[in-house]
C-alpha positions as CSV (number, residue, x, y, z in Angstrom):
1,X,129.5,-188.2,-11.6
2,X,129.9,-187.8,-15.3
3,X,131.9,-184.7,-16.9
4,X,131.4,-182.6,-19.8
5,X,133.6,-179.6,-21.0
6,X,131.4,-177.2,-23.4
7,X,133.1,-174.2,-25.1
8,X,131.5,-170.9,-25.6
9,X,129.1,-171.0,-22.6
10,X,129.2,-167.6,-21.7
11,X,126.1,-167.5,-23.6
12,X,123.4,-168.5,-26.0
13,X,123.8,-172.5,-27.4
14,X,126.6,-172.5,-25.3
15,X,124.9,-171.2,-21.9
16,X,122.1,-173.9,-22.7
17,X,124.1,-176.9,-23.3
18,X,125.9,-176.5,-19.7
19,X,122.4,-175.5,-18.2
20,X,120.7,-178.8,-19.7
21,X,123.7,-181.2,-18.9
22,X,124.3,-179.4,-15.1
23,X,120.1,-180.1,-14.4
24,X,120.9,-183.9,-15.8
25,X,123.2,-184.5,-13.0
26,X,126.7,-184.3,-15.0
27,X,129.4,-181.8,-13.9
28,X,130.1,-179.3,-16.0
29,X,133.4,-177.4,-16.8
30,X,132.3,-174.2,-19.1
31,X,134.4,-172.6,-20.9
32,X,134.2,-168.7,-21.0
33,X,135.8,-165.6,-22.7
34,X,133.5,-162.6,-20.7
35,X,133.4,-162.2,-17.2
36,X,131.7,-165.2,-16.5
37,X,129.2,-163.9,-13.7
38,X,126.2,-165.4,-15.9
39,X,127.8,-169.1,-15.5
40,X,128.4,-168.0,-11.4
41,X,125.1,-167.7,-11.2
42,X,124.3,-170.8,-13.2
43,X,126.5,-172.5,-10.6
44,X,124.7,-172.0,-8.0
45,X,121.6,-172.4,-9.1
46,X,122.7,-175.8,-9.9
47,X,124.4,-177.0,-6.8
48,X,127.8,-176.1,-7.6
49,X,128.2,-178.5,-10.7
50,X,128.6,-176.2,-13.1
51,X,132.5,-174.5,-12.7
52,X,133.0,-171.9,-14.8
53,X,136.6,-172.0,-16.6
54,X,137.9,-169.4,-18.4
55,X,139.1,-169.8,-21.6
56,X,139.9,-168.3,-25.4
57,X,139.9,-170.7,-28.6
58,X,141.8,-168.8,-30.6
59,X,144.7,-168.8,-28.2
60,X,146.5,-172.0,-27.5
61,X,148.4,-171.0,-24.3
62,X,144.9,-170.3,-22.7
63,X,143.4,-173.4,-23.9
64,X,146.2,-175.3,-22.3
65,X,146.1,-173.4,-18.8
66,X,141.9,-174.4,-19.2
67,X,142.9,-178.0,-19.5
68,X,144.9,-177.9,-17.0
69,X,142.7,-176.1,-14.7
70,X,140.4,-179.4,-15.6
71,X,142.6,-181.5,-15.1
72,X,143.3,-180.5,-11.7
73,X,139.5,-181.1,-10.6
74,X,138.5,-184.3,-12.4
75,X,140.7,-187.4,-13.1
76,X,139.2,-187.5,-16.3
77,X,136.2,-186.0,-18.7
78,X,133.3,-187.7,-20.4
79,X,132.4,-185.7,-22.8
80,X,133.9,-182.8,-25.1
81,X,131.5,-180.4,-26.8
82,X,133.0,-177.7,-29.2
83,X,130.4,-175.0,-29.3
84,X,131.9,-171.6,-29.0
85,X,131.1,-170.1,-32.9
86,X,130.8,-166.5,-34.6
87,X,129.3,-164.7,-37.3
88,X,129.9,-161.1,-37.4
89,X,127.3,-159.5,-39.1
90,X,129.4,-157.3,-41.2
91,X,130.5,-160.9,-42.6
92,X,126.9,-161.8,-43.6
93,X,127.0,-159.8,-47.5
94,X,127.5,-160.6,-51.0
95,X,131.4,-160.8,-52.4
96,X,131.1,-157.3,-53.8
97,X,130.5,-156.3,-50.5
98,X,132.8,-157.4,-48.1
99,X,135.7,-156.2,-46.5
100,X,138.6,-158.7,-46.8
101,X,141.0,-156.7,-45.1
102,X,139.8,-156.4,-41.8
103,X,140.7,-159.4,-40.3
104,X,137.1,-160.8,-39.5
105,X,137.7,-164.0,-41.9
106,X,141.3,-164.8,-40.4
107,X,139.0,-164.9,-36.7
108,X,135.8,-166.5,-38.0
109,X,138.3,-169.5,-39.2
110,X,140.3,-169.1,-35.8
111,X,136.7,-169.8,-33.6
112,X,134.9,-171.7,-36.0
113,X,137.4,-174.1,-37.9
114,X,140.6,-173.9,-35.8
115,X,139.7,-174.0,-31.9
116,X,137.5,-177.4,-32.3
117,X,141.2,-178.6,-33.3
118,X,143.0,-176.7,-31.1
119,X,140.8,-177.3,-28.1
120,X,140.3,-180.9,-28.6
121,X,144.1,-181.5,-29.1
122,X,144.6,-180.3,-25.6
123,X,141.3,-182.4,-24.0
124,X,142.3,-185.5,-25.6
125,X,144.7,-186.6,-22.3
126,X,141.8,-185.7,-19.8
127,X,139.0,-187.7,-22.8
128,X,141.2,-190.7,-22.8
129,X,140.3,-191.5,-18.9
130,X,136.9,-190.6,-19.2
131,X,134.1,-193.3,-19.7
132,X,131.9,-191.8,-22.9
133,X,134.6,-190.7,-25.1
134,X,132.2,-188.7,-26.8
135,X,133.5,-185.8,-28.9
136,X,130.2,-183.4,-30.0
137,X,131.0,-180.6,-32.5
138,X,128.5,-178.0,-33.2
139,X,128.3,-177.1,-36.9
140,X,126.0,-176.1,-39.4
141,X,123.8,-177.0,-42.5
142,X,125.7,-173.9,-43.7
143,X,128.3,-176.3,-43.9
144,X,126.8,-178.6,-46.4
145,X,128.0,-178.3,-49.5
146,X,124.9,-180.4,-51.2
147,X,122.5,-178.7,-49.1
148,X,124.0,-175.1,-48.9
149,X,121.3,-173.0,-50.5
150,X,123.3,-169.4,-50.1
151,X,125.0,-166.9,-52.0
152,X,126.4,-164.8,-49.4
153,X,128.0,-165.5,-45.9
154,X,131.2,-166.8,-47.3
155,X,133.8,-166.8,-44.3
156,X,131.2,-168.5,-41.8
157,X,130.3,-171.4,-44.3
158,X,133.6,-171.9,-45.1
159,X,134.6,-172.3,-41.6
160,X,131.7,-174.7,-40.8
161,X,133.0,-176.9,-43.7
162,X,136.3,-177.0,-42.7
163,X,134.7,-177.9,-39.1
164,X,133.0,-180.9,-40.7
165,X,136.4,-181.9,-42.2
166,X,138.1,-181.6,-38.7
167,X,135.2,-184.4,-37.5
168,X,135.5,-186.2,-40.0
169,X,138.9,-187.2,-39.9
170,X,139.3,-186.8,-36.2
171,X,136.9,-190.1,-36.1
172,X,138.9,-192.0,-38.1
173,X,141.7,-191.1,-36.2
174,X,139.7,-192.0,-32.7
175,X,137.9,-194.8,-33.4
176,X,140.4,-197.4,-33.1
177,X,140.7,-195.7,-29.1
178,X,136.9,-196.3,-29.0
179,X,135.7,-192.1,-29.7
180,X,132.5,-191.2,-30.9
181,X,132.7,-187.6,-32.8
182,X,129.5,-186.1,-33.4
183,X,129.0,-183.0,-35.8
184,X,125.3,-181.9,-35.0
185,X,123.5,-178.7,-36.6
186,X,121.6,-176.9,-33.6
187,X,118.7,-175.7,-35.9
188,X,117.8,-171.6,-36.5
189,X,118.2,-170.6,-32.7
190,X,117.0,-167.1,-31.4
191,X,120.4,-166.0,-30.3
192,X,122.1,-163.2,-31.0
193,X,123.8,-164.9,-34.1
194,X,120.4,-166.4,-35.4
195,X,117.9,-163.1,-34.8
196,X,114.6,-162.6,-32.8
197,X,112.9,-164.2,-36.1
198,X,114.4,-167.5,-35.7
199,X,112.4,-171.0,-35.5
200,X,113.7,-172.2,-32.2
201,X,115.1,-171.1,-29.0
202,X,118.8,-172.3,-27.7
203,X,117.3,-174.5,-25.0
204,X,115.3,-176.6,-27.7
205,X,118.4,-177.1,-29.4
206,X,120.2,-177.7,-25.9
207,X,117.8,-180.3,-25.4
208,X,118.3,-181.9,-28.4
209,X,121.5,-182.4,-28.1
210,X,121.9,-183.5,-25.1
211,X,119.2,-186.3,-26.4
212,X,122.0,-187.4,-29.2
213,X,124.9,-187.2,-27.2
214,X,123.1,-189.5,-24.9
215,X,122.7,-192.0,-27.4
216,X,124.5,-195.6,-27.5
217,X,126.1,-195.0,-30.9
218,X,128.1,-197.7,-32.7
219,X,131.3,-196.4,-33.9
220,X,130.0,-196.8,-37.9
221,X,127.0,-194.6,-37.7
222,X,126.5,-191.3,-39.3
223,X,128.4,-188.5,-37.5
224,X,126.7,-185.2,-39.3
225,X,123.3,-184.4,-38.2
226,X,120.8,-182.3,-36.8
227,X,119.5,-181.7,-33.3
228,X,117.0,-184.2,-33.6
229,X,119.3,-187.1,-35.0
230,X,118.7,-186.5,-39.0
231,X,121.4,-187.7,-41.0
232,X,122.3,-184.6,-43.0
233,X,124.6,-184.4,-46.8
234,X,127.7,-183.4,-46.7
């Protein structure tokens, strides 16, 4: 049975992804920071291959006891998906607005930018046995700086930038060991982060990623894209 670790499945995007990949028949390890009874549930609604794992990005000694907790039931993983993402609300305002003291940027950078990093420095042992070597990212068009139509929401597309920088030289650094990275934007999801007004639900998205993580891929194509495969600008 094929693996896949997804991050930030307490919920939303993240919820979805492991929902979607459990009903295609993979196993799935799902990282949590809440209690995890949603993903329980999950579990056994899908035959006991979803196993819930609990886990925080920002901190490195928990990412490392997740890994291990992995490692200790699979010889190896498939596929890595890096989807746990905030953006506090408070965040979301004008530079004359915002509150730089608070400490919201330092953790929107931690979650966003840094615990891809961290948590796929940690995966990589478990990655190298798998068979897909498949590395999926979630960003953002946020993260675009030729497309990136806003004048607010500093912190959050900052850290989705410096997310597309992580996959882009983590693929270069992969390659050669036969990695794809992916770096897919899930679309304007009706989640808590995107609003009740949004133009597509998480399990659309789900589905759509699960479609391009699927796909055979050659090592030179585009890794920055949307849910549906388009090639988007960096």
């Amino acid at each position: 049975m094929q693996s896949v670790f997804v991050t930030g499945a307490d919920k939303g995007l993240g919820f979805c992804l492991a929902d979607t990949f459990a009903r295609e028949g993979f196993r799935v390890f799902a990282g949590h920071l809440d209690d995890g009874a949603a993903l329980a549930k999950l579990a056994t609604s899908r035959e006991g291959r979803v196993a819930p794992v609990r886990q925080d990005v920002t901190d490195m000694a928990s990412i490392r006891s997740s890994a291990e907790t992995v490692a200790g039931l699979t010889d190896g993983l498939d596929i890595l998906i890096n989807c746990a993402g905030i953006s506090p609300p408070e965040m979301r305002r004008r530079l004359e607005e915002l509150d730089l003291t608070n400490g919201l940027i330092e953790q929107i950078m931690a979650v966003n930018a840094f615990g891809p990093l961290r948590v796929t420095q940690a995966f990589m042992p478990l990655l190298e046995r798998g068979s897909l070597k498949k590395i999926v990212t979630i960003t953002s068009e946020a993260a675009s700086i030729g497309d990136n139509w806003r004048d607010f929401d500093y912190a959050y597309c900052m850290s989705k930038s410096a997310c597309n920088m992580l996959g882009q030289i983590l693929q270069r650094a992969v390659k050669p060991r036969g990695f794809k990275v992916l770096l897919v934007h899930p679309g304007w999801m009706r989640t808590d982060m995107g609003g009740p007004t949004a133009h597509i639900t998480p399990e659309t998205a789900a589905e759509g990623i699960f479609t391009q993580t699927m796909r055979t891929w050659s090592l030179d194509d585009p890794i920055y894209m949307d849910y549906n495969g388009g090639v988007m600008r960096w």
